[in-house]
MIMIPA-133800 format. One record per residue (C-alpha): residue in one letter; x negated, z, y. Coordinates in nm, 4 decimals, always signed. Last residue first. Example, Ala and Ser with C-alpha at 12.3 -4.5 7.8 and 13.67 -1.06 7.14 Angstrom:
<lopas>
{lopa "S" {-1.3670 +0.7140 -0.1060}}
{lopa "A" {-1.2300 +0.7800 -0.4500}}
</lopas>
This chain:
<lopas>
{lopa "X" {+0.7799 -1.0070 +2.7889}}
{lopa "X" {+1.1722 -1.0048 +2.9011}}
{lopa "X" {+1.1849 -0.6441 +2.7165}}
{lopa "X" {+1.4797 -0.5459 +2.4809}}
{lopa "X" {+1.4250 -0.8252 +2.2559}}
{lopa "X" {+1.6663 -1.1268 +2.2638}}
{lopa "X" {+1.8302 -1.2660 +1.9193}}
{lopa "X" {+1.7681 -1.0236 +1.8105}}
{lopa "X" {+1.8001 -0.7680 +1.9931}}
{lopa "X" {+2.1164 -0.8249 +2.2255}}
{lopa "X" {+2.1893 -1.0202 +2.5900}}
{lopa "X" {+2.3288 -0.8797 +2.8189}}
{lopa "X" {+2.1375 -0.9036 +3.1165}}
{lopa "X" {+2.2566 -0.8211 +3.4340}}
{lopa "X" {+2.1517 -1.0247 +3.7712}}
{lopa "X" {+2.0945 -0.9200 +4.1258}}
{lopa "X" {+1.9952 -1.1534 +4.3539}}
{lopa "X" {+1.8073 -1.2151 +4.7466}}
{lopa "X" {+1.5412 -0.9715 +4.6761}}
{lopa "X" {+1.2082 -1.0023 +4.9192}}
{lopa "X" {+1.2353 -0.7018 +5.1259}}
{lopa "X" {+1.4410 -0.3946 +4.9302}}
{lopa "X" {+1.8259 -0.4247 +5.0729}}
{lopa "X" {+1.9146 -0.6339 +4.7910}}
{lopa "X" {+1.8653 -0.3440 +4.5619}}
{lopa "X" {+2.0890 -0.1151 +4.7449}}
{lopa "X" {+2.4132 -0.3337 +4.7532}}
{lopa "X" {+2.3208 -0.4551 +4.4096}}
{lopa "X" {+2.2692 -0.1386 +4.2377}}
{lopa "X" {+2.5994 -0.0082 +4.3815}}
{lopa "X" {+2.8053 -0.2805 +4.2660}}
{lopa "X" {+2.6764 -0.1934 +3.9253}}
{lopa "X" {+2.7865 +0.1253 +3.9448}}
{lopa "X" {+3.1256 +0.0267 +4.0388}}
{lopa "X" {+3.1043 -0.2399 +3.7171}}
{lopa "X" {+3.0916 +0.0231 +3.5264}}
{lopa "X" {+2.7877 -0.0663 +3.2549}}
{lopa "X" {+2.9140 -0.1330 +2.9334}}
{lopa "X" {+2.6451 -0.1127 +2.6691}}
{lopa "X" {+2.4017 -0.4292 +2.5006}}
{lopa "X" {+2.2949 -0.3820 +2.1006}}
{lopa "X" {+1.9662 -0.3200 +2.0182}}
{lopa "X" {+1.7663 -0.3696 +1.6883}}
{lopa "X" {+1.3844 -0.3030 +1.5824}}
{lopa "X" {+1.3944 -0.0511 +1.8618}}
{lopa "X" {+1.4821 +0.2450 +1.5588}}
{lopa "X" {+1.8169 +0.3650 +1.7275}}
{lopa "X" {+1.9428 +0.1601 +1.9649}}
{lopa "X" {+2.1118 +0.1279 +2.3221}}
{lopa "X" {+1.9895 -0.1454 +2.6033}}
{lopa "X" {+2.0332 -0.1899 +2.9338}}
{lopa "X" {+1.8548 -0.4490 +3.1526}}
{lopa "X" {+1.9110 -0.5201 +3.5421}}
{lopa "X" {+1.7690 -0.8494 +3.6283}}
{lopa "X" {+1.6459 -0.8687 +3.9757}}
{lopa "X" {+1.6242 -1.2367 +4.1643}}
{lopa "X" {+1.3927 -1.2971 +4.4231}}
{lopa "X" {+1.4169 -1.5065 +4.7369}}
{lopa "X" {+1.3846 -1.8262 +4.9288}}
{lopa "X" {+1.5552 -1.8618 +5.3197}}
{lopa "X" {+1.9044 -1.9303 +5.4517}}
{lopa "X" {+1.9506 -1.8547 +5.7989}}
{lopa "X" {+2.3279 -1.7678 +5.8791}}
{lopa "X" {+2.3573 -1.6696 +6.2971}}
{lopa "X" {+2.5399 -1.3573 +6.4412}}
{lopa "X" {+2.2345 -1.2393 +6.5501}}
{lopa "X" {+2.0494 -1.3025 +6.2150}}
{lopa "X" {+2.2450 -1.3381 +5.9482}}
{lopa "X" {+2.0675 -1.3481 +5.5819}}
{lopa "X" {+2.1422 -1.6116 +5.3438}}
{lopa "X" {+1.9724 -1.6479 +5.0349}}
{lopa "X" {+1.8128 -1.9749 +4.8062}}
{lopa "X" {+1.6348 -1.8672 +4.4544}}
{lopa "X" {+1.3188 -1.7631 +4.3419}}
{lopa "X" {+1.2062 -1.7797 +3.9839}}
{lopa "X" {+0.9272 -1.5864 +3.8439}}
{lopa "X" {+1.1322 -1.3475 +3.6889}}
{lopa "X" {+1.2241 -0.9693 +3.8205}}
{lopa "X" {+1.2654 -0.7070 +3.5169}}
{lopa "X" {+1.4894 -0.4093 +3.5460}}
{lopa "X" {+1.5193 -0.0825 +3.3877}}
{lopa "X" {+1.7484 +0.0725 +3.1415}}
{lopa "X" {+1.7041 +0.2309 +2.7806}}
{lopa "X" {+1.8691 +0.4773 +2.5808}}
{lopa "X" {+2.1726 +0.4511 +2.7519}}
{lopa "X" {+2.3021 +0.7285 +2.9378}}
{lopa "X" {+2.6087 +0.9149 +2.8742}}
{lopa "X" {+2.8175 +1.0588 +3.2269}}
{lopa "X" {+2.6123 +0.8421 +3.3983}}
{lopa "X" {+2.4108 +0.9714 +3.6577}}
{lopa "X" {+2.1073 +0.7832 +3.5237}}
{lopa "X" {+2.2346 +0.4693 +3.5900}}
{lopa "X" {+2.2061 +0.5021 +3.9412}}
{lopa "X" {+1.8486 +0.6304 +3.9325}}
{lopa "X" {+1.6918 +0.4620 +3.6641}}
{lopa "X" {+1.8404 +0.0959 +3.8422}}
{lopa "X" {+1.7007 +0.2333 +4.1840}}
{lopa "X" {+1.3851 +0.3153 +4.0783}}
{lopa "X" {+1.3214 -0.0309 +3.8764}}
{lopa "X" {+1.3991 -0.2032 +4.2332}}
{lopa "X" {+1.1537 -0.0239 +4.4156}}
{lopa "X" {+0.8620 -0.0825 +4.0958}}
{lopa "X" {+1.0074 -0.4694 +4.1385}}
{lopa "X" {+0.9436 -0.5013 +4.4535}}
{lopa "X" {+0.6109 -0.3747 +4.4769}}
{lopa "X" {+0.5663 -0.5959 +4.2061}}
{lopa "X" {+0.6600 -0.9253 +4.3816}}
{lopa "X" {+0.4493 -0.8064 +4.7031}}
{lopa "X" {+0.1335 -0.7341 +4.4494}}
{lopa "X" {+0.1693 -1.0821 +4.2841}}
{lopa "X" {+0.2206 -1.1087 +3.9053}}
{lopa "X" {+0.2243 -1.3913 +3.7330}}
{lopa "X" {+0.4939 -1.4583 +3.5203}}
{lopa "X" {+0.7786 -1.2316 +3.4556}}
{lopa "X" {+0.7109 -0.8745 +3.6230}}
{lopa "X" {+0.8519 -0.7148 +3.3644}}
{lopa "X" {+0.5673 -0.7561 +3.1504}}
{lopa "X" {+0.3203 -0.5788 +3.3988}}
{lopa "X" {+0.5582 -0.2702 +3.4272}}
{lopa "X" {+0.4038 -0.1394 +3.1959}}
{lopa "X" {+0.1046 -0.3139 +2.9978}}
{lopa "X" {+0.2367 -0.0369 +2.7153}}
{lopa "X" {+0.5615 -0.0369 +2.7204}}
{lopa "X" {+0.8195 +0.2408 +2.8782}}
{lopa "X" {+1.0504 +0.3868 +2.6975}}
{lopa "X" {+1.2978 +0.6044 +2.9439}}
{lopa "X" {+1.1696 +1.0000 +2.9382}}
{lopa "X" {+1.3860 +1.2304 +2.7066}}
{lopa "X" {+1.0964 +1.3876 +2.5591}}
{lopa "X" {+0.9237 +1.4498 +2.9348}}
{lopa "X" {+1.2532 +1.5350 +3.1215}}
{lopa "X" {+1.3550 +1.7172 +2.8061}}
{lopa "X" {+1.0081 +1.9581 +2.8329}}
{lopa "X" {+0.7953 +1.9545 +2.5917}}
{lopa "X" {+0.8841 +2.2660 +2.3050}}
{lopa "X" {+0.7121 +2.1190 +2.0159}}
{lopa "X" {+1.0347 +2.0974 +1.8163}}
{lopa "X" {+1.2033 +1.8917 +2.0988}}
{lopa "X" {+0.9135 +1.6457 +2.1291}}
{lopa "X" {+0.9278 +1.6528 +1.7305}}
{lopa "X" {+1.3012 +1.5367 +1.7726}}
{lopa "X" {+1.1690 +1.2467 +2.0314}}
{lopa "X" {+0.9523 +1.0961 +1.8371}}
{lopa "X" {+1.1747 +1.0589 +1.5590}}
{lopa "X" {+1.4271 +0.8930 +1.7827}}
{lopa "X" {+1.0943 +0.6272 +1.8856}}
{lopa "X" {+1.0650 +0.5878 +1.5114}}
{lopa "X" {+0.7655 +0.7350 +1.3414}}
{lopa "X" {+0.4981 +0.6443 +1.1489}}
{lopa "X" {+0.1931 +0.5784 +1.3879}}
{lopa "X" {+0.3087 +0.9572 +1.5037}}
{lopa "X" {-0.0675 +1.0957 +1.4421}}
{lopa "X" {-0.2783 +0.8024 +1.5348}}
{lopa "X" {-0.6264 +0.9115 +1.5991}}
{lopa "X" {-0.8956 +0.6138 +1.5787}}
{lopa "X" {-1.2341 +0.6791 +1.5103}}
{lopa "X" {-1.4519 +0.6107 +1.7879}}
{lopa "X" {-1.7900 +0.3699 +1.8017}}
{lopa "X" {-1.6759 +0.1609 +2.1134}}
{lopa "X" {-1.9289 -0.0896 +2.1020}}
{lopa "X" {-1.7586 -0.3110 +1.7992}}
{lopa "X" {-1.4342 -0.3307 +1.9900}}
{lopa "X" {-1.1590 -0.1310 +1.8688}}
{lopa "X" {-0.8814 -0.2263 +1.5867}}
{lopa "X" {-0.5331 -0.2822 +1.6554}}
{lopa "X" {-0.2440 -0.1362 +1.8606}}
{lopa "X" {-0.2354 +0.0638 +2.1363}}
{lopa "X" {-0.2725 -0.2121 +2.3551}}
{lopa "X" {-0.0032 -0.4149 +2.1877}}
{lopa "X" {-0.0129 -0.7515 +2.1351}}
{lopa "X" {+0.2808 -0.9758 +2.0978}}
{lopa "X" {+0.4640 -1.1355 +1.7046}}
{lopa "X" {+0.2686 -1.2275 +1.4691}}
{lopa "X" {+0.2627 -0.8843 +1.3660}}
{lopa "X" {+0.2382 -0.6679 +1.6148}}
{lopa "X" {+0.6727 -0.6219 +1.6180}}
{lopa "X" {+0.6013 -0.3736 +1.3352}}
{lopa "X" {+0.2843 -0.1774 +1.4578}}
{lopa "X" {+0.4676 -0.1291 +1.7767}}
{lopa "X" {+0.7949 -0.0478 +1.5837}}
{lopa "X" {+0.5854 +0.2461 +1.3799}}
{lopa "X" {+0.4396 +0.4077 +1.7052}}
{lopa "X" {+0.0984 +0.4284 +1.8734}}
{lopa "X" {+0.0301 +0.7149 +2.0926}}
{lopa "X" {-0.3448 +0.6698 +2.0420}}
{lopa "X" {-0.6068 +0.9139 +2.0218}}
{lopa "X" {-0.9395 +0.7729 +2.0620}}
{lopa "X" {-1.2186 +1.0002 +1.8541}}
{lopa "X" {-1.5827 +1.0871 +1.8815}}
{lopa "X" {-1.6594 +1.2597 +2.2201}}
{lopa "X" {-1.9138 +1.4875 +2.2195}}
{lopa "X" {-2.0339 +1.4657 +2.6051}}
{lopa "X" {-1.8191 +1.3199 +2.8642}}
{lopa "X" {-1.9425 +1.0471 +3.1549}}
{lopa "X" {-1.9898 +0.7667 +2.8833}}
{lopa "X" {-1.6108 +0.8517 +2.7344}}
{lopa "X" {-1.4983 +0.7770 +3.0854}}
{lopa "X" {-1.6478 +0.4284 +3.1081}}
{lopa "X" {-1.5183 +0.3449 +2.7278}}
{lopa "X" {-1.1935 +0.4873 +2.8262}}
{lopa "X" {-1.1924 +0.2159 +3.1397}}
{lopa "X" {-1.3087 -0.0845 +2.9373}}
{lopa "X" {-1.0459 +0.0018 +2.6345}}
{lopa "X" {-0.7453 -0.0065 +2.8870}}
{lopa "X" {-0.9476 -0.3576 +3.0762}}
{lopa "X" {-0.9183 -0.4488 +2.7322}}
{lopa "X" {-0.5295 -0.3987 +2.6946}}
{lopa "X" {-0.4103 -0.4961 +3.0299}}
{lopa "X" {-0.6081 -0.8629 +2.9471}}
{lopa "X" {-0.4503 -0.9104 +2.6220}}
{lopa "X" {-0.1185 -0.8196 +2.7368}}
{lopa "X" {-0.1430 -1.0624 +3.0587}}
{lopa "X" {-0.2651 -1.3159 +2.7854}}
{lopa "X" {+0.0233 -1.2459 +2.5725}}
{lopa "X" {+0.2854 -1.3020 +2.8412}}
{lopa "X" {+0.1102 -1.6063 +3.0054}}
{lopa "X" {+0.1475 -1.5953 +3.4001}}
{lopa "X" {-0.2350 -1.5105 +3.5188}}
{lopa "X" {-0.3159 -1.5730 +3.8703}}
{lopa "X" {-0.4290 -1.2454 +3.9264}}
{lopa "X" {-0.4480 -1.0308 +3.6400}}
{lopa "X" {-0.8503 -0.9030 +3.6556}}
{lopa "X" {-0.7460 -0.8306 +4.0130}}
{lopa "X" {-0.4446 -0.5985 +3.9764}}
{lopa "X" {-0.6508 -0.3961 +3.6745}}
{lopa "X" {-0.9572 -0.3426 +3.9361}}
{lopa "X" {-0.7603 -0.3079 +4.2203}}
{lopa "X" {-0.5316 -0.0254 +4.0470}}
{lopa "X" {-0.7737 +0.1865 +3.8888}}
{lopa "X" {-0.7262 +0.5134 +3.9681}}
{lopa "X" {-0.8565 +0.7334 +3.7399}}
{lopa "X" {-0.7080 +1.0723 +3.6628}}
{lopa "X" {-0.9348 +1.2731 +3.4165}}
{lopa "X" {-0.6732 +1.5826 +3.2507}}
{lopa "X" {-0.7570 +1.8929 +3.0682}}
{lopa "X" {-0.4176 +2.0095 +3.0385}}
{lopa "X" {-0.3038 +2.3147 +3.1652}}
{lopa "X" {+0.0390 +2.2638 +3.0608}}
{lopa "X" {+0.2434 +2.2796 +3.4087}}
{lopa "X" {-0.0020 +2.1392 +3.6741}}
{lopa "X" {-0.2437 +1.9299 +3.4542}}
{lopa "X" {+0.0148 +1.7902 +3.2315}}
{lopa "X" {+0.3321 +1.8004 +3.4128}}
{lopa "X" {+0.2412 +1.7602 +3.7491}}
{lopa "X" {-0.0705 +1.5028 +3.7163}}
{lopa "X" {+0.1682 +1.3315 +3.5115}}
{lopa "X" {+0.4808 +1.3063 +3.7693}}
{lopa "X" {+0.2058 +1.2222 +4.0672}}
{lopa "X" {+0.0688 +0.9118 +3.8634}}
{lopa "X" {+0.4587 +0.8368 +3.7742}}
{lopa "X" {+0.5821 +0.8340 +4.1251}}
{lopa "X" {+0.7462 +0.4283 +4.1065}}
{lopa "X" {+0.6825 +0.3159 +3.7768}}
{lopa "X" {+0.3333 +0.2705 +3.6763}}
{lopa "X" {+0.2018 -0.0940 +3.6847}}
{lopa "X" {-0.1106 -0.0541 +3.9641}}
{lopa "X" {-0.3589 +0.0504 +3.6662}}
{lopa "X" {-0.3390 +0.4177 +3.7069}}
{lopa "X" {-0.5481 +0.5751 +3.3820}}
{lopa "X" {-0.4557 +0.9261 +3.2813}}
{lopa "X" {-0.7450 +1.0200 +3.0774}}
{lopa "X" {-0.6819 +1.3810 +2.8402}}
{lopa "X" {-0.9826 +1.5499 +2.6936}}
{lopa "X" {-0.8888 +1.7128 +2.3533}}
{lopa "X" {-1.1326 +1.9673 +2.2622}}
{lopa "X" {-0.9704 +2.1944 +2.4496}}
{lopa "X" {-0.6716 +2.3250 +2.2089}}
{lopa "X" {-0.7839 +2.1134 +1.8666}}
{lopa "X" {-0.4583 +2.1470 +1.6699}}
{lopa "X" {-0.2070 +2.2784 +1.9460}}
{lopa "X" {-0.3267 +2.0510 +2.2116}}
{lopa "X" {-0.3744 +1.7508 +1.9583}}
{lopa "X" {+0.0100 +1.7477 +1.8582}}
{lopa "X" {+0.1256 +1.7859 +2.2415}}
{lopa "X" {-0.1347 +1.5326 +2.3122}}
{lopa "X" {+0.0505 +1.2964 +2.0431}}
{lopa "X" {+0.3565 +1.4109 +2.1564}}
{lopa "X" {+0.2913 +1.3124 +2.5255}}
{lopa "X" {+0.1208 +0.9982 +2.4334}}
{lopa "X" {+0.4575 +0.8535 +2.2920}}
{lopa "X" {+0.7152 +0.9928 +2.5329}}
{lopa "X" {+0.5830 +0.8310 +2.8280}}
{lopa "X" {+0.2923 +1.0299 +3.0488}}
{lopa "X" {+0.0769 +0.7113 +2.9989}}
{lopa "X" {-0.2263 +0.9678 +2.8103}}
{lopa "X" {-0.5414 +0.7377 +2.6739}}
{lopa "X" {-0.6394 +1.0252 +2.4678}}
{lopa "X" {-1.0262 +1.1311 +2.4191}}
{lopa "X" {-1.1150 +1.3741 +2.1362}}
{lopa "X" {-1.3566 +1.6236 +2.0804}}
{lopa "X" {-1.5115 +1.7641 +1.7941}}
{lopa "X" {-1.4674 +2.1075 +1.5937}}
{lopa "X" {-1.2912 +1.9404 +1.3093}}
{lopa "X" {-1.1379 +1.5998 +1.3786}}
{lopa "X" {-1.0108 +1.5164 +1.0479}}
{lopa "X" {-0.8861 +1.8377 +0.8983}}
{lopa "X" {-0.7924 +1.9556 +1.2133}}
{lopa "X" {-0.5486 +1.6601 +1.3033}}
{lopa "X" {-0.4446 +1.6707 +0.9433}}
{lopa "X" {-0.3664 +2.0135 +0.9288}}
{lopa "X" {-0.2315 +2.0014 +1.3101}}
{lopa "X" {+0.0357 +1.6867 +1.1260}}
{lopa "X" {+0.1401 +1.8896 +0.8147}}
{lopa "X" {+0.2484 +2.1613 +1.0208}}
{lopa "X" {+0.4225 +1.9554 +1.3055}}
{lopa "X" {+0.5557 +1.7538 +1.0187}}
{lopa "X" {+0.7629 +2.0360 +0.8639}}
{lopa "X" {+0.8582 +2.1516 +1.2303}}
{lopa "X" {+1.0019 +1.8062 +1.2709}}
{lopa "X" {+1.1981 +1.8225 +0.9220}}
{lopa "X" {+1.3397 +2.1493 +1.0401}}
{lopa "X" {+1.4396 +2.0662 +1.4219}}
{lopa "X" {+1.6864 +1.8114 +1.2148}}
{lopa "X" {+1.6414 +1.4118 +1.2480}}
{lopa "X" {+1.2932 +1.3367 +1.1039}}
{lopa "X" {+1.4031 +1.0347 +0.8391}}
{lopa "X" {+1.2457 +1.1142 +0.5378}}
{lopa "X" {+0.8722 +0.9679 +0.4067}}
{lopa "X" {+0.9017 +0.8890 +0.0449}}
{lopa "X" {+0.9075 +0.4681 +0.1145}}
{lopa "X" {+0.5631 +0.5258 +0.2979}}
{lopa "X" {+0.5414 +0.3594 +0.6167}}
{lopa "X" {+0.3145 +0.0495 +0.6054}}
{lopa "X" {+0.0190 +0.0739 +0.8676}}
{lopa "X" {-0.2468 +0.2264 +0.5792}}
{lopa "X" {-0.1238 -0.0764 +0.4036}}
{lopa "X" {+0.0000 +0.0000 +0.0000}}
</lopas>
């Protein structure tokens, strides 16, 4: 059998039980294969990297050496939201690195999907090489990687927490929820005691918001976009029951607009916003919720108001024959 197949004995973690169980077996593992040396974890704040530092915090304690890496596609306050939680709150040992210009940069001009994936992803491995250099013991990567990611990497896009390491980074790879469903995450989120604005945190993917940005991204386009994205979390959040996921994406399209200037129509190009909700269970399959259409009224009237936007358009299309994210 793969070492990135699930086994067929594993149960479903649903119950606070079945996550404690794996809790256990997981800091035996952790400690059994990491010992008394350090580990460095490429930390996002999402769901994913959280648990897996929550896992490594209570099996190695300060060993683990957290890097929180800004690369310009964070949603809008997430730098400040991770420095909160982690260094603030848990007493985390965190490195932030801002990195913004250097990640913006290496992606200018660059519209394929994968390619933008590819690039995100190396310039990820680049930076916790760097950091690694500047630390002293370090001999593992922790990933957050999770059991759709390795699923949907085959053949399909590239993940950056997916796949092996280049030959100059000489880390073994920590991947202690590789097996898990994103609900599965979540339960041993609960278990671990996180907080439910951490556990409960919207998916986010890897490259960010890098493959929502459709096409080549351009600073004023994403700028947009990370407003826009607030606005849809925001709104929809309110709801009485949430989807599991909801964001926006804004193509590389632009359409005709009107705005009225003294009393006077001038039509000029614009952006379009698509607003994306999504509920499922393992990722693998998604089916489309009812939005009110009051709420999405609302969206609209504030999203058009953000410099550049001229549209707002909902997306309801399923998984398959869609997937959730445009990239």
């Amino acid at each position: 059998m793969s070492e990135n197949i699930r086994p067929e004995s594993m149960a479903r973690i649903t119950t606070p039980e079945l996550a404690q169980a794996f809790i256990n077996d997981q800091i035996a593992a952790l400690k059994a294969q990491i010992g008394e040396k350090k580990v460095l974890l490429a930390l996002s704040g999402g769901v994913d990297s959280s648990v897996t530092a929550a896992l490594l915090i209570k099996a190695i304690g300060k060993n683990l050496v957290c890097v929180h890496v800004n690369h310009g596609l964070l949603r809008k306050g997430e730098p400040e939201q991770v420095i909160k939680v982690f260094r603030d709150e848990l007493g985390a040992t965190l490195i932030y690195v801002d990195a913004v210009d250097r990640f913006l940069d290496k992606l200018a001009g660059v519209s394929d999907p994968e390619t933008k994936r590819k690039i995100i992803g190396k310039e990820f491995i680049d930076v916790f090489a760097e950091e690694a250099k500047k630390l002293e013991g370090i001999e593992f990567l922790a990933q957050g990687t999770i059991y759709p990611d390795i699923l949907e990497s085959v053949g399909v896009k590239a993940h950056h927490n997916v796949g092996g390491l280049p030959e100059d980074l000489r880390f073994e790879l920590v991947e202690s929820v590789k097996f898990l469903y994103k609900d599965e995450v979540r339960v041993v989120g609960k278990a671990l005691g996180l907080p439910d604005g951490m556990v409960y945190r919207q998916p986010f993917p890897g490259p960010g918001l890098g493959v929502r940005c459709v096409g080549a991204i351009t600073r004023d386009r994403l700028e947009a976009l990370r407003e826009a994205d607030a606005i849809v979390r925001e709104e929809i959040g309110k709801l009485p029951e949430t989807p599991w996921q909801y964001f926006c994406a804004i193509p590389d399209i632009q359409s005709t607009g009107i705005k009225y200037v003294d009393g006077k129509g001038e039509r000029y190009m614009g952006w379009a916003v698509v607003i994306r909700a999504v509920n499922t269970v393992d990722a693998v399959t998604a089916t489309v919720p009812e939005i009110p259409f009051a709420v999405l009224c609302k969206m609209r009237d504030r999203i058009v108001k953000i410099p550049g936007i001229n549209r707002v358009l909902w997306d309801i299309s399923e998984k398959p024959v869609a997937t959730i994210e445009w990239e």
